[in-house]
Backbone as JSON, one array per atom type, in Angstrom:
{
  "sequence": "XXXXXXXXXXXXXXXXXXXXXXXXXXXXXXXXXXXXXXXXXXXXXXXXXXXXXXXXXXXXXXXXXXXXXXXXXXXXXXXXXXXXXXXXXXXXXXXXXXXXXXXXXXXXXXXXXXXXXXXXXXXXXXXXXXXXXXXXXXXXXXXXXXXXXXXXXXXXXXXXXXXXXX",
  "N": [[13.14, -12.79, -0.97], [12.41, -12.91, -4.49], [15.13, -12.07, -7.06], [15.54, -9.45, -9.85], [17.58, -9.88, -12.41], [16.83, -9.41, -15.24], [15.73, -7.55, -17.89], [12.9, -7.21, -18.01], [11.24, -5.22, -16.39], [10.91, -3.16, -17.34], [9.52, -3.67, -19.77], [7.3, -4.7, -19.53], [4.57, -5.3, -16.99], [4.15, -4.05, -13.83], [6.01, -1.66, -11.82], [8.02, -0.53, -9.18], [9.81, 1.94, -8.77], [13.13, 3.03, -7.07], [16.15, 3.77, -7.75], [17.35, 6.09, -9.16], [19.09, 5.61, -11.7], [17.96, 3.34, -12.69], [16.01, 4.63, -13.38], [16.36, 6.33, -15.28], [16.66, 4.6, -17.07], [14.41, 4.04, -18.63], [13.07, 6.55, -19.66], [13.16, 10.49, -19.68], [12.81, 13.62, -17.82], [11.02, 14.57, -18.68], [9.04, 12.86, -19.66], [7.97, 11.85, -17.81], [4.72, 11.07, -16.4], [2.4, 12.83, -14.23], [0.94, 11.79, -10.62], [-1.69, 12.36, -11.05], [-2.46, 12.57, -13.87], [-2.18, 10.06, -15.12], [-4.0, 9.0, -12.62], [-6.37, 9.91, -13.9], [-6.08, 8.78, -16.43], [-6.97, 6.55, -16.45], [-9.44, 4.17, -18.02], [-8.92, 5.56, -20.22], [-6.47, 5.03, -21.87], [-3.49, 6.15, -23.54], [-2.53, 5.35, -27.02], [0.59, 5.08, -27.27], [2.73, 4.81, -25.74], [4.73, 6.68, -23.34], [7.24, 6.8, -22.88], [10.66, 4.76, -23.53], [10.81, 3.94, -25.98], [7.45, 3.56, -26.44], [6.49, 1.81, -24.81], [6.46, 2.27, -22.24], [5.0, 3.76, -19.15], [5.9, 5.84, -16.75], [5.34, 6.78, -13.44], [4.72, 9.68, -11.42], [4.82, 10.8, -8.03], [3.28, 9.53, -6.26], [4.82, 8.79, -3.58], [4.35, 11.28, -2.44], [1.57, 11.69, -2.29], [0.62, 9.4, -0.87], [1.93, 10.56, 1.99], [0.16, 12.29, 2.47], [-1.65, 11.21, 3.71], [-3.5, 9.21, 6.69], [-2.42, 6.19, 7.33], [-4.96, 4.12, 7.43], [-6.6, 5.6, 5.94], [-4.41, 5.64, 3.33], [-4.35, 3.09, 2.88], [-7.36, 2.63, 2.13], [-7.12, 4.23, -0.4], [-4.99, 3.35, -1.82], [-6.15, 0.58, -2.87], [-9.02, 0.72, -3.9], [-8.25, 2.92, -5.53], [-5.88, 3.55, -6.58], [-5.01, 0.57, -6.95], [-7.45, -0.26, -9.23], [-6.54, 1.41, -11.06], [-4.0, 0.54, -11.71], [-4.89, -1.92, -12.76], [-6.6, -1.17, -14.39], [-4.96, 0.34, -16.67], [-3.47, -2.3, -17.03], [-5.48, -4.07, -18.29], [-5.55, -2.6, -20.84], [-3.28, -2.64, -21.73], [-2.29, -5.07, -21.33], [-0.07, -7.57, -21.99], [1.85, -5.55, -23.14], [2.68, -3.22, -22.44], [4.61, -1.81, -19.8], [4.46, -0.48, -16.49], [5.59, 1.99, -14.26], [5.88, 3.4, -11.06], [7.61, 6.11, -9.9], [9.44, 6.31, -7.11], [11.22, 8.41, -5.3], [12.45, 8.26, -2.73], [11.94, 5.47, -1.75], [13.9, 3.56, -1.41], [14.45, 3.62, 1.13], [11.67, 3.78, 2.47], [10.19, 1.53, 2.01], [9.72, -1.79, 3.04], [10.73, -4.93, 3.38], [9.67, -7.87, 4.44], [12.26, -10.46, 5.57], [11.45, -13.06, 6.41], [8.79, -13.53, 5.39], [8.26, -12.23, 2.86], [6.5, -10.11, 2.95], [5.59, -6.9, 1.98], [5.77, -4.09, 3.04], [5.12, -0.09, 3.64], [6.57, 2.5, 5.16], [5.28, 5.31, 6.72], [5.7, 8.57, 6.69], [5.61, 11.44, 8.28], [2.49, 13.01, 9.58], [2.56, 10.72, 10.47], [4.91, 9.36, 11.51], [6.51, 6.32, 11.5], [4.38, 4.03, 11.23], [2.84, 1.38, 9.78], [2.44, 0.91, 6.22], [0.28, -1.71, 4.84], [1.55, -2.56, 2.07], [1.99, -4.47, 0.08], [-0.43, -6.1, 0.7], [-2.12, -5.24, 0.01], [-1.99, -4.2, -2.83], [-1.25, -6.5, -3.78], [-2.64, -8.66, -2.86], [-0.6, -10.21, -1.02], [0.53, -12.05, -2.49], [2.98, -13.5, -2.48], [5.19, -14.38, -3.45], [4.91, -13.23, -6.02], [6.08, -10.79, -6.12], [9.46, -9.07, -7.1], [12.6, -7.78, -6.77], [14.41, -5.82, -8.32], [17.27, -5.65, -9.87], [20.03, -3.84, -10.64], [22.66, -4.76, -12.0], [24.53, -7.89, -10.31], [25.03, -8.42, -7.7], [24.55, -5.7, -6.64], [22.45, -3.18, -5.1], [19.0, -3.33, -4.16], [16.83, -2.03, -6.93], [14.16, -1.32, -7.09], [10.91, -2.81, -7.28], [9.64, -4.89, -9.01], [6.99, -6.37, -10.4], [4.59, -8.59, -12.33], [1.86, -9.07, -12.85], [-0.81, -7.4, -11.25], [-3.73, -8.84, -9.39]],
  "CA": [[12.44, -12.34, -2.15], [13.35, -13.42, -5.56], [15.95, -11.11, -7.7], [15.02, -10.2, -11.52], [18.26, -9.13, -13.26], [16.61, -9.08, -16.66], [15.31, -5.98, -18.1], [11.57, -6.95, -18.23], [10.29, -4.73, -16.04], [11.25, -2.16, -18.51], [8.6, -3.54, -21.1], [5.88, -5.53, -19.06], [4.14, -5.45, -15.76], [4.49, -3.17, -12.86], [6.95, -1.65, -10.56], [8.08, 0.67, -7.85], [11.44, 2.15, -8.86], [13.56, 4.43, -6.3], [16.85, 4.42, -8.24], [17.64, 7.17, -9.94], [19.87, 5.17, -12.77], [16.81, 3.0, -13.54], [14.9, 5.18, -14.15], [16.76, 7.33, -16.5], [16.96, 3.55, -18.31], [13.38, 4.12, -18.98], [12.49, 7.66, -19.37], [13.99, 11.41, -19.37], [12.13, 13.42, -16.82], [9.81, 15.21, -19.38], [8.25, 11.62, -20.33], [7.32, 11.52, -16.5], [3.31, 11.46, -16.12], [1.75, 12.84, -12.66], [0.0, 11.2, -10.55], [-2.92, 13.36, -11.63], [-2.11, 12.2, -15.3], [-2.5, 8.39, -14.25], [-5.39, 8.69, -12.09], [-7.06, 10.81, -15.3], [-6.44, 8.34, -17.69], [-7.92, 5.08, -16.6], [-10.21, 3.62, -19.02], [-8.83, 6.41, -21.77], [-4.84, 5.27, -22.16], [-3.0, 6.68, -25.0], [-2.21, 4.69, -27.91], [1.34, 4.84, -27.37], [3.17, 5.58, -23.85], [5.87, 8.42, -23.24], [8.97, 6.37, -22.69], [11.25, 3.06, -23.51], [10.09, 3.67, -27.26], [6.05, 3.69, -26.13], [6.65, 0.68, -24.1], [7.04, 2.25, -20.54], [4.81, 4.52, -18.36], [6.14, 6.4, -15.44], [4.68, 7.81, -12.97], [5.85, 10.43, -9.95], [3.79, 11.31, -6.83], [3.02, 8.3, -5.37], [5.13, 8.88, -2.21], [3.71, 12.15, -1.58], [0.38, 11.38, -2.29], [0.51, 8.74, 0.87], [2.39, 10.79, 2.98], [-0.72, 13.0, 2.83], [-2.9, 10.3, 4.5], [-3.17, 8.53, 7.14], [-2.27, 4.8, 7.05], [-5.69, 3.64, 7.28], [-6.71, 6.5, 4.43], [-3.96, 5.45, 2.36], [-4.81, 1.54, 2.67], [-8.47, 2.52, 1.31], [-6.78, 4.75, -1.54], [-4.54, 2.17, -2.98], [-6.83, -0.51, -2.44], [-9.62, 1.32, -4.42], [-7.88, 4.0, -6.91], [-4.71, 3.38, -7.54], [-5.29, -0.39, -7.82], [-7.97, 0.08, -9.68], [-6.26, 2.09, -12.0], [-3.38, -0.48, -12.19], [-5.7, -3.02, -13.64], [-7.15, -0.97, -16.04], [-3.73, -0.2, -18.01], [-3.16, -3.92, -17.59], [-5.92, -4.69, -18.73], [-5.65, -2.12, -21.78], [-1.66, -3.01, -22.67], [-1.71, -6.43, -21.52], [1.93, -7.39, -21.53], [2.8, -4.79, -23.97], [3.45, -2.17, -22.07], [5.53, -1.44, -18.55], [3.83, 0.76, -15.46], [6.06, 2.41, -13.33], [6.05, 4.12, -10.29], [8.83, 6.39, -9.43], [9.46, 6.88, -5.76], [12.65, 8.78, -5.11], [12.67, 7.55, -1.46], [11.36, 4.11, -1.47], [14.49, 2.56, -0.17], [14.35, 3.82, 2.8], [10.47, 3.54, 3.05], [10.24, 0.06, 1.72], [10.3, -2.65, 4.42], [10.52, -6.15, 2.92], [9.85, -8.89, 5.68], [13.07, -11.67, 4.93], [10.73, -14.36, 6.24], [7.98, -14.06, 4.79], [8.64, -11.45, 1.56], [5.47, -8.94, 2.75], [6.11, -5.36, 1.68], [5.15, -2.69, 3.99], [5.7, 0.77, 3.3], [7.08, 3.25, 6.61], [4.67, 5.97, 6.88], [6.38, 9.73, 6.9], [5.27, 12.8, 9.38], [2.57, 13.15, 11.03], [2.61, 9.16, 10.93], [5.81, 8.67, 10.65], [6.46, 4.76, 12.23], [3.4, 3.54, 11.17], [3.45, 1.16, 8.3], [1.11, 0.35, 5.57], [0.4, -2.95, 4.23], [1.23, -2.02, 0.59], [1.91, -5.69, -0.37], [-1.44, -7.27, 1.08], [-3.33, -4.17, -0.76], [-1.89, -4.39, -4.36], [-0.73, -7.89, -4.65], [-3.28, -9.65, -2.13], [-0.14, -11.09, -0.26], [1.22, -13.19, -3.46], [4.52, -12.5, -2.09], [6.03, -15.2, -4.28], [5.35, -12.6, -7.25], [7.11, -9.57, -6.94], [10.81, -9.63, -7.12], [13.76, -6.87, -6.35], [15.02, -5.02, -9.45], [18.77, -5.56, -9.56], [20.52, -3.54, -12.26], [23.72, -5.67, -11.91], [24.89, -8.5, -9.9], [25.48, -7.96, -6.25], [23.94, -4.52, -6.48], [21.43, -2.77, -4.13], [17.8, -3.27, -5.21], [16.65, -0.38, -7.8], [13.03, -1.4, -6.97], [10.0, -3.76, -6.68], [8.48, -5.23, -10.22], [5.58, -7.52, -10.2], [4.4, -9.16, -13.58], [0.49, -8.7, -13.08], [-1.46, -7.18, -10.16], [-4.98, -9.55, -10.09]],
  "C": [[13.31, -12.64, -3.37], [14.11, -11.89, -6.5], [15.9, -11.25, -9.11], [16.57, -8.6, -12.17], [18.37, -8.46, -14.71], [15.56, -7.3, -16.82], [13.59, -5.86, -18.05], [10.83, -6.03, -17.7], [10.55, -3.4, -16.22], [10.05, -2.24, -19.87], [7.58, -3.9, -20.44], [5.75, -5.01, -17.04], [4.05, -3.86, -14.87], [4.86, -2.32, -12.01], [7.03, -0.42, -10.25], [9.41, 0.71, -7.54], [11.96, 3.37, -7.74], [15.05, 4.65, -7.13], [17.06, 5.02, -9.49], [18.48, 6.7, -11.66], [18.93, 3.86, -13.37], [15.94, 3.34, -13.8], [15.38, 6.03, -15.49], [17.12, 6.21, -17.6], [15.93, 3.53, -19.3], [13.26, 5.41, -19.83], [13.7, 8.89, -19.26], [12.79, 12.56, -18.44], [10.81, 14.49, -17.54], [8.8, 14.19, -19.66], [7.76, 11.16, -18.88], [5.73, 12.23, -16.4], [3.38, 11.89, -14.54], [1.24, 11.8, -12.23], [-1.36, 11.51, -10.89], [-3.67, 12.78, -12.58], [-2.72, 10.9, -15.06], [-3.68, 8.09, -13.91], [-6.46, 9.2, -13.11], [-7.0, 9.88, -16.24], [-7.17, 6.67, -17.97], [-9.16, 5.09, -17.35], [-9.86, 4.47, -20.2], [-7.02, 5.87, -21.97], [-4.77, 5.56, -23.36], [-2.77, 5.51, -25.6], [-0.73, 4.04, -27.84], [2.06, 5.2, -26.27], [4.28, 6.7, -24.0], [6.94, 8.33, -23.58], [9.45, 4.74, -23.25], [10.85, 3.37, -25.14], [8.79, 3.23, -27.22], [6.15, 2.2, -25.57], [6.4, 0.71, -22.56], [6.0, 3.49, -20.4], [5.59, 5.12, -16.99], [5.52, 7.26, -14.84], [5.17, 8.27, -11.5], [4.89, 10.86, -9.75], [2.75, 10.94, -6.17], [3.36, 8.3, -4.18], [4.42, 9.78, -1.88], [2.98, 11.88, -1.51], [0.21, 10.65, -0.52], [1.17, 9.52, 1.94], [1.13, 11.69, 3.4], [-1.77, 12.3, 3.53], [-2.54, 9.49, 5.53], [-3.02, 6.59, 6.95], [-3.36, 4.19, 6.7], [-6.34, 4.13, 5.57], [-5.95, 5.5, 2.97], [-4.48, 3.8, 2.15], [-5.78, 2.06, 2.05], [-7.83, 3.51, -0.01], [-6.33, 3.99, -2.63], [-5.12, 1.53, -3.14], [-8.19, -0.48, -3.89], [-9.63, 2.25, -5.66], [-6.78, 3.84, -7.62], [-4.66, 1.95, -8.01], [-5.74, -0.69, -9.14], [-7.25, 0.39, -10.6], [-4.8, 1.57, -13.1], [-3.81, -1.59, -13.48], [-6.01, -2.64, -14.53], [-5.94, -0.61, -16.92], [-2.99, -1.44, -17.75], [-3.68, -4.05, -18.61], [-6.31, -3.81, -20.19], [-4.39, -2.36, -22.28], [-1.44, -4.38, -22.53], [-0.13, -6.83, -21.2], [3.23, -6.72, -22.26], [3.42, -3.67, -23.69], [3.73, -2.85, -20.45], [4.82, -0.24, -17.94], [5.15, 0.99, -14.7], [6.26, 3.79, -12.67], [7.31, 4.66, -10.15], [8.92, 6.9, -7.83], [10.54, 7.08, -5.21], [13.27, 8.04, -3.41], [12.33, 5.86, -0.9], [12.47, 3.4, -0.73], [14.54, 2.84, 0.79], [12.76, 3.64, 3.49], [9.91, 2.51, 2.56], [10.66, -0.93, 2.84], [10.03, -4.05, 3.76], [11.0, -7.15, 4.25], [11.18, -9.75, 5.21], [11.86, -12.93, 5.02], [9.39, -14.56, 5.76], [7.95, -13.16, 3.14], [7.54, -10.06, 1.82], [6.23, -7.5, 2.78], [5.26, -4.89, 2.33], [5.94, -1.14, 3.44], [5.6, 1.67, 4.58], [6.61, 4.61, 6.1], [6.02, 7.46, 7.15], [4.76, 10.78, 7.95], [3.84, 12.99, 8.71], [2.26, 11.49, 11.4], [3.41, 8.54, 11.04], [5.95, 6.95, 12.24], [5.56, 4.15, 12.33], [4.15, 2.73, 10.22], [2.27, 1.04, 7.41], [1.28, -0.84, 4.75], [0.34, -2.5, 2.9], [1.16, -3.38, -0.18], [0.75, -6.36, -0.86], [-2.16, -6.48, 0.01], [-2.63, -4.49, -1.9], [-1.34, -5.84, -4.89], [-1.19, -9.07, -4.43], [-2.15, -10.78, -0.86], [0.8, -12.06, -1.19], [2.35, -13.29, -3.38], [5.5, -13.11, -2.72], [6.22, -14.64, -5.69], [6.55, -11.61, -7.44], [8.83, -10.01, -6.43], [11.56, -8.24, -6.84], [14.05, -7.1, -7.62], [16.68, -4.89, -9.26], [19.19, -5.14, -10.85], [22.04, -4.3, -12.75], [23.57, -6.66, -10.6], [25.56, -8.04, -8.72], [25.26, -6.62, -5.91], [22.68, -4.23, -5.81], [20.16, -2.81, -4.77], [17.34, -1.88, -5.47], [14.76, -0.55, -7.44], [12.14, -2.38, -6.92], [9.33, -4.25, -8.19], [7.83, -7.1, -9.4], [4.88, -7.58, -11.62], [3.03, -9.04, -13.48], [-0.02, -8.87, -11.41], [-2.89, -7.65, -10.55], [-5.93, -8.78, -9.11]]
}
């Protein structure tokens, strides 16, 4: 998978942050939307976003959310709502603003294939060792888009950005 050391996915696109020191690059944890918030505001976004100087969304309670479903469940959730709901603050900020997910655990429930780049995400209790295709569902498979969030050079990935979900 390709590695994006630049800051963009701080102003534009996507992503699915688990460390804790990129997110506080964004955001302080009052400027953190719900998922609630999020799923509530498709087709109404604010004028101006929370964080980054109105540049950056975040949003927390994404992991739980899926842990409450089963695999199949959650495949039709993302697939359907939270996609969905992706597209529409795309397609209301364009490439002016930054989405992001915060998912305190993702590295450990993040499974990136090496050979082919598909992202799966490792199901928690009462599924836990399942996986769910989170890749195929929000990115169709494009696996040549999203990239690993490196906040320095030779550092552990901070998360998953992707420049436009179609």
């Amino acid at each position: 998978m390709k590695q994006l050391l630049d800051t963009v996915w701080q102003r534009r696109g996507t992503s699915w942050v688990w460390d804790e020191e990129a997110r506080n690059q964004v955001c302080v944890a009052s400027e953190v939307w719900s998922l609630r918030q999020f799923l509530q505001a498709a087709g109404h976004w604010p004028d101006e976003l929370p964080s980054n100087s109105g540049k950056t969304l975040v949003v927390a309670g994404l992991e739980g959310s899926l842990d409450l479903l089963s695999p199949e469940q959650g495949e039709i959730w993302l697939d359907q709502t939270v996609k969905r709901n992706i597209q529409s603050f795309q397609d209301d900020w364009g490439s002016e603003g930054a989405l992001i997910f915060w998912m305190p655990h993702g590295a450990a429930r993040v499974k990136i294939n090496p050979a082919t780049d598909a992202v799966q995400w490792f199901c928690e209790a009462p599924h836990r060792g399942e996986l769910l295709d989170f890749g195929r569902i929000l990115w169709g498979e494009a696996n040549e888009y999203p990239q690993e969030i490196l906040l320095r050079e030779g550092s552990k990935p901070a998360g998953l950005f992707h420049l436009r979900i179609t």
